[in-house]
C-alpha positions, 0 to 999 in steps of 0.5 A: 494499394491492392494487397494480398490477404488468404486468397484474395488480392484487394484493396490495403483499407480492406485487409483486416486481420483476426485479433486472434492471429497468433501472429499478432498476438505470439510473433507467431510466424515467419516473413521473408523480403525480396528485393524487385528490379524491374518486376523481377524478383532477386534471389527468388529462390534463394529467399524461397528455401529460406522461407520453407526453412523457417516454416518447418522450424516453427512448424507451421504447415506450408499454405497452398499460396508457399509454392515459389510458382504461386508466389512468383504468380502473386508477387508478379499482379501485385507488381503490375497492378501497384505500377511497379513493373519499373525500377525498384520495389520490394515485396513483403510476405509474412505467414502465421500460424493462423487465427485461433483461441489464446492458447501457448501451446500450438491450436488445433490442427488444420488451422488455416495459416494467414498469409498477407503479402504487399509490395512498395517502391524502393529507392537506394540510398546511393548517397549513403553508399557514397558517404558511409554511415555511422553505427553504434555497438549494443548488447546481443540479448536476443534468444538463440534461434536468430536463424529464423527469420521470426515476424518477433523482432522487438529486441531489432526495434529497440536496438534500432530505435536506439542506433536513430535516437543517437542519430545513427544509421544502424546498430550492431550487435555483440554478444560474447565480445563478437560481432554478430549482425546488425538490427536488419542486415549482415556485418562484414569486416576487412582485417588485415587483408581477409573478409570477414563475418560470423557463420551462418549458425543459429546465431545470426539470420543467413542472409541472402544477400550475405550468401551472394556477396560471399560467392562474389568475392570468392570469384573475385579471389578476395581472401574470405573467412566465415569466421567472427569478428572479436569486439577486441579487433573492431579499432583495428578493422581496415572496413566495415560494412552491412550487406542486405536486401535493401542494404545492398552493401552500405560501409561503415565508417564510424561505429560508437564515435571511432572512426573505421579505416580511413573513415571513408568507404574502403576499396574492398566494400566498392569493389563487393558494391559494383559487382553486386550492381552488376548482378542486380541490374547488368543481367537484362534482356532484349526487353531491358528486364532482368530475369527473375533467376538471373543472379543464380 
């Protein structure tokens, strides 16, 4: 497989990192997944903004390779040279603060970040769609800046490993008796008749598919409010349902043994679904390829 590693694109057995790369060493970068239909990036800007954000939170200065022209350029070879120019895919890119002696504090400026990127074949879980999957409940203990989109995801791990221990498909997580997001996705609630999620604030990462599904079922006219759901209402929920870039939108229908709704996917979340399909892959040209843009 031909990856992507500090300016050079060459085979994935060759890619070797520095022991020192702060971002082995702290989490000391940020990442950023786009999903890819027919080699098309989805969401290419948006994902991109979101990348330049989490730069300049972590103040990490934008390598030459942070152009959403040079990524586009990268993301486009590592596509056509992986056979992945059809169907699904995503791309990966993760950026640190570069490679330098142990040190807490920042190292010495005009340290060159490390950026590595690398794509992979991406198959929907349409059976999942279909059925709805179970999730388990577990305490946010994670720090306050889960806006940024951090390679330090170990609280994410350990909450995930748990939600598969206990074979379930995700978990998700409350903190102050409010629903926050799950391990790697948005959280979305229908509750008497209004959409429901927790604002995009530092306690949760702003998804881009969340962004979409918002604009989405504004122009479906479905009552919406960005506003948390309380632990305390989740038996009273009509769906739940997770919203991400390789999540699409997946329903709930069991969280911590408690069936949601009816216990099958609801009518809100298929509606969200479809029309998001539509974005995804209903945009196409002559040539059958979507635009990269097209979801704008």
């Amino acid at each position: 497989m031909l990856v992507y590693l500090n300016g050079q694109f060459l085979d994935k057995s060759k890619a070797n990192l520095s022991v020192e790369d702060r971002g082995f060493v702290f989490g000391d970068g940020v990442y950023e997944v786009w999903r890819v239909v027919q080699g098309s990036l989805f969401e290419s800007d948006r994902h991109f903004d979101r990348l330049q954000r989490g730069l300049r939170e972590l103040r990490i200065a934008p390598p030459a390779e942070t152009t959403l022209e040079r990524l586009e350029e990268i993301g486009a070879r590592l596509l056509r040279d992986n056979d992945l120019l059809d169907g699904d895919a995503t791309l990966y890119l993760e950026i640190t603060r570069g490679a330098a002696p142990r040190t807490h504090h920042f190292p010495p400026a005009g340290t060159t970040p490390t950026v590595y990127a690398t794509v992979k074949r991406f198959v929907p879980p349409e059976d999942l769609r279909a059925s709805g999957v179970r999730a388990i409940t577990v305490p946010d203990i994670r720090w306050l800046r889960c806006d940024i989109k951090t390679v330090q995801l170990l609280p994410n791990v350990l909450a995930n490993e748990q939600a598969h221990a206990s074979g379930a498909f995700d978990a998700i997580f409350v903190r102050d008796d409010v629903v926050t997001e799950s391990t790697h996705a948005s959280v979305f609630g229908v509750l008497d008749g209004v959409l429901r999620t927790h604002p995009a604030n530092h306690l949760v990462l702003p998804g881009i598919t969340r962004e979409v599904i918002l604009e989405i079922a504004r122009e479906l006219g479905l009552p919406v409010r960005e506003d948390a759901i309380p632990a305390r209402e989740i038996p009273r929920l009509d769906e739940l349902f997770l919203t991400g870039t390789t999540t699409d939108v997946t329903p709930i229908v069991q969280l911590d043994g408690m069936r949601i709704g009816n216990g099958v996917p609801g009518p809100i979340s298929l509606r969200l679904y479809g029309a998001l399909r539509e974005r995804l892959y209903g945009a196409t040209s002559a040539s059958g390829s979507p635009s990269a843009r097209s979801a704008r």
